[in-house]
N, C-alpha and C positions, 0 to 999 in steps of 0.2 A: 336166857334167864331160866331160873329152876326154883321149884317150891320140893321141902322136903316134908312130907306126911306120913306119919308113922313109917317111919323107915324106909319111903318110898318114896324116888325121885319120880316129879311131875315136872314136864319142859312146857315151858313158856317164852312167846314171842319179844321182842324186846320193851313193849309198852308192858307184860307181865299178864296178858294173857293165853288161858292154857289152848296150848294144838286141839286139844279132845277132852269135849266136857265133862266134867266128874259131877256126882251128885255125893258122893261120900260130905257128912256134914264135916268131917275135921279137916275137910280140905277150904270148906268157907273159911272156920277159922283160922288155919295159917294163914291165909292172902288177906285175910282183915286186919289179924293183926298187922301184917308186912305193910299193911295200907293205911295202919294209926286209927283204925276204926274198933270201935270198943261195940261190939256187937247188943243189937236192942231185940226186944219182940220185935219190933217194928221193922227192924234191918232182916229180918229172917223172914217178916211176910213178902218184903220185896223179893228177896232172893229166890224166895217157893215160887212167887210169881213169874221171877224171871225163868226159871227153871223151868215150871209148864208150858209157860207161850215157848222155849226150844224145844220139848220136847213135840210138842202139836205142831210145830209148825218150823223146823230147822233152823229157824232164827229166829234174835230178839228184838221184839218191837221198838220202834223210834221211840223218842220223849215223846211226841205226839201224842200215841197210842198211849203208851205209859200213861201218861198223867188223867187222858180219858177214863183209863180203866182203874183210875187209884181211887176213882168211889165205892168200887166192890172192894176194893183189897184192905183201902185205907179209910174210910170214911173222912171228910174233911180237911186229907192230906192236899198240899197245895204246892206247887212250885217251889216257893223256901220251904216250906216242911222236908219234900224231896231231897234238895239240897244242903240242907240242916245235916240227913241222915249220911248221903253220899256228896261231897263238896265237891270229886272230880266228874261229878256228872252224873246221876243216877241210870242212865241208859249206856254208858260207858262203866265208869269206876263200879257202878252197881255188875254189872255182866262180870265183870274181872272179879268180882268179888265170890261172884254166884260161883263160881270153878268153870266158865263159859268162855267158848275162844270169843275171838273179835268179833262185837258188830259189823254186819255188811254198812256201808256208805255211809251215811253221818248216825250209827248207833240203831240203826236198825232195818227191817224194810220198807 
């Protein structure tokens, strides 16, 4: 699978996420829209979010973690709120959307 962004082919694994993480923001876009996601403030604090916990730390945290930490990110974001935003799974579909390869084991460590 491939994403093309500004003139520039990104390879992606067959679930649709990239080999090597980009932070370019018009790369969120392409794979949001490719993902039927109509981007919010709120879709873009997860993503910054998920982008930092890889950057500090090579991988993206479980839902667990997620959902603990969505009081700084998100104040009184909740499971369905989560969900609402990313339907295929905030700790999955949300990574794929961030330009982030694959979660390690069930979407995080």
């Amino acid at each position: 699978m491939q994403y093309e962004v500004n003139g520039e082919t990104l390879e992606a694994d067959d679930e649709g996420y990239l080999l090597e993480p980009r932070y370019d923001d018009d790369v969120v876009r392409v794979i949001a829209a490719a993902e039927g996601i109509a981007l919010t403030d709120e879709h873009w604090k997860i993503v910054n979010y998920l982008r930092d916990q890889y950057r500090e730390h090579g991988q993206t945290p479980n839902y667990r973690h997620m959902l603990k930490d969505m009081e700084e990110v998100l104040p009184g974001y909740d499971n369905k709120a989560l969900y609402d935003l990313f339907p295929g799974g905030p700790a999955k579909q949300g990574v794929r959307v961030a330009g982030l390869p694959k979660p390690f084991g069930k979407g995080g460590y």
